[in-house]
N, C-alpha and C positions, 0 to 999 in steps of 0.2 A: 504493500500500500504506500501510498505516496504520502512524503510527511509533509505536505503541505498541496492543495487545491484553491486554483480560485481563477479570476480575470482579470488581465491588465487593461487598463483603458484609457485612450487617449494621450499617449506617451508623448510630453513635450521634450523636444532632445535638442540641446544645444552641444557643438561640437567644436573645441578649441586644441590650435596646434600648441603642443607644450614641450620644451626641453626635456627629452626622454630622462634625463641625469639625474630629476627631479624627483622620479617617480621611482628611481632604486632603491630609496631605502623603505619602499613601500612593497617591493617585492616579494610575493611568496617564496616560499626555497622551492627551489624546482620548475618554476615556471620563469619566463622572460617575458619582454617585451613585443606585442604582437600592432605593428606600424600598418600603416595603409598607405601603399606609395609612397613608403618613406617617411611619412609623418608621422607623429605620437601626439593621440589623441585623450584628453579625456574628455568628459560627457557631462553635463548637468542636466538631471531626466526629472519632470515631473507626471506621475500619473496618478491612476487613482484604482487601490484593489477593491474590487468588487468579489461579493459572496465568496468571503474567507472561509475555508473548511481545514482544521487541523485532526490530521488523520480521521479525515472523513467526520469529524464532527463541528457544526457551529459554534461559535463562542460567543454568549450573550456579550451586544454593543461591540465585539470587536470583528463583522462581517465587511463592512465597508469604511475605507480610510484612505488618505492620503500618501504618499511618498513622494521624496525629493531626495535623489541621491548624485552624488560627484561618484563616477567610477573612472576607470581605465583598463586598457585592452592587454591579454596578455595570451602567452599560450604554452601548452605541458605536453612531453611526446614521452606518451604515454606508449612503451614497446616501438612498434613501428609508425605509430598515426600520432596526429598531432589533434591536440584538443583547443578550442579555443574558445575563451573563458574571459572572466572580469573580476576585476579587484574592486572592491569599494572602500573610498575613502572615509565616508562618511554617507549613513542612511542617518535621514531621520523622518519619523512616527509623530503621530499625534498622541497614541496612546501605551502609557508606560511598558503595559506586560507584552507589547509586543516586541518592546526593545530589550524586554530581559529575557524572553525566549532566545530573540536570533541572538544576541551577545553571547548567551550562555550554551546554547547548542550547537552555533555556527562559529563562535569566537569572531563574528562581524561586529563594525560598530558602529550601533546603532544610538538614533537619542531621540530623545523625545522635545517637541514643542509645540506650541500651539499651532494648528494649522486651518486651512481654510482652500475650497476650489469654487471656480464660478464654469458652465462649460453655456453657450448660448448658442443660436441659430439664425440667420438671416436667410431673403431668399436665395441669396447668392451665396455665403462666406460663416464659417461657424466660427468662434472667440473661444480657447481654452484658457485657463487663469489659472493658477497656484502659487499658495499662499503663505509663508509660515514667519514665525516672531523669533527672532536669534535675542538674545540679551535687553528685550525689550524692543528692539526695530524690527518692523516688518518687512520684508523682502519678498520678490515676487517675479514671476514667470511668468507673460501673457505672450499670446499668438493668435491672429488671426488666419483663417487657410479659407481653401476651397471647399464646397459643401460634401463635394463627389469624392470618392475614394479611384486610388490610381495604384499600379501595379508598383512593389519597389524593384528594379532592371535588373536582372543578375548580373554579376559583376560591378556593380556602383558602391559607392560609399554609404548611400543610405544600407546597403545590404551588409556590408562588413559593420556595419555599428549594432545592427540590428540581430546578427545570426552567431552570438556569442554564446552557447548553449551551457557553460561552465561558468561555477561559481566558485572563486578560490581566496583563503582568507589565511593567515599569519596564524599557525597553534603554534609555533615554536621556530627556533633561529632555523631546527635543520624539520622542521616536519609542516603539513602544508592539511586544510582540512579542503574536500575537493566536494562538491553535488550538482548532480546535474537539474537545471530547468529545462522543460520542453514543454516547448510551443509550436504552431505551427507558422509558417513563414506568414508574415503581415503585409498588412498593403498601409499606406498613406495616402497622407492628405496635402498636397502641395500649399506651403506655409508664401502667407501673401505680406504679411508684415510681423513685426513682433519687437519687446520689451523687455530688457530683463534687468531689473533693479534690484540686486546682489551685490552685498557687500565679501567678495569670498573671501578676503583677510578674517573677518567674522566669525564667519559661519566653518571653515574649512582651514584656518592657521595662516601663519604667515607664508606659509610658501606658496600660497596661491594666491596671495593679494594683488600678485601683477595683473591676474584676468580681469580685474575693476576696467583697467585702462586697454583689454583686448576687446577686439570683437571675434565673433563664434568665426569660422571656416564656413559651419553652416547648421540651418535649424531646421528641421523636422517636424512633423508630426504624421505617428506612427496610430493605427486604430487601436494594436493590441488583440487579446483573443482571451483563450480560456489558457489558463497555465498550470503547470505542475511544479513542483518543489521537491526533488527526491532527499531522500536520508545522505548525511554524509560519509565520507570515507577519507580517513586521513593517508596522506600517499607522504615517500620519505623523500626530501630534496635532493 
């Protein structure tokens, strides 16, 4: 059984080129750096889980919630095949016990704070919004896109941000905790305008405050699907 079921929706993805050098001390053991054309990307992702099921059961008030997570691309060759997977720097939850499940099962790091999403409709263009309160300031994710949904190309960048199917997190200098998500491949929403008033020095440490003064490579917006969360398994660096 899968130790976690649900849907992701409406994945806002912002995507910036970053000094690979940066993100080494953030390394799993055993996995490296997985570039796209040379670039080293991470990701500021807002969506929204819908009908949460832990091992197939509901948790009173904790089925539908928010996320906003900073990750980064990496990949483990595992025997002959190569797996590629995501770090995350930083998840945060609106509601506490789901930061001390994944912290304490996943050894991810997750936090908790207030959060908030708006999604709307026009006849043309729909408006995604997310929301959350770092230290008292609020920060925020919005995009407007297309109404229609569109294929994402094999081969494009929307498709290597998107088809990361590994989840891989720090248990130890030489040991690495690994799970796979699976989902099926998404379509998009081609993104018409968008907003993102983020303090990442804040919310994410000093070593990201330089993205205040970037702009994204490029932003997305992904529909999402039904998803899986399998059990982990710790692999040795």
């Amino acid at each position: 059984m899968s130790f976690l079921t649900a849907e992701w929706r409406k994945l806002a993805i912002a995507n910036y080129a970053i000094d690979k050098s940066l993100l080494t001390p953030y390394l799993p053991a055993g996995t490296e750096l997985d570039l796209w054309e040379g670039t080293c990307y991470v990701s500021l992702i807002g969506f929204l889980f819908k009908n949460v099921k832990l091992l197939g059961f509901s948790i009173p008030f904790h089925a539908n919630f928010e996320e906003v997570n900073l990750r980064f691309y990496v990949k483990y060759k595992d025997g002959e095949n190569w797996k590629r997977g995501v770090v995350f720097i930083k998840e945060i939850v609106p509601k506490f016990a789901l930061s001390v499940v994944a912290n304490t099962i996943y050894n991810e790091n997750y936090e908790t704070m207030p959060m908030t999403h708006s999604w709307s409709e026009s006849e043309d263009d729909r408006a995604v919004e997310y929301r959350w309160r770092c230290k008292n300031q609020w920060q925020s994710f919005r995009l407007r896109a297309n109404k229609g949904l569109s294929e994402i190309p094999s081969g494009s960048e929307a498709e290597f941000i998107t088809e990361h199917y590994w989840g891989y997190a720090r248990y130890s200098d030489s040991k690495t905790n690994e799970y796979e998500v699976r989902h099926p491949k998404w379509a998009q929403y081609k993104v018409k305008d968008f907003n993102i008033d983020v303090d990442f020095g804040l919310v994410y440490g000093d070593t990201f405050d330089f993205l205040n003064q970037q702009e994204p490579v490029s932003v997305m917006l992904a529909e999402g699907s039904d998803i899986s969360v399998e059990g982990k398994k710790v692999i040795n660096g």
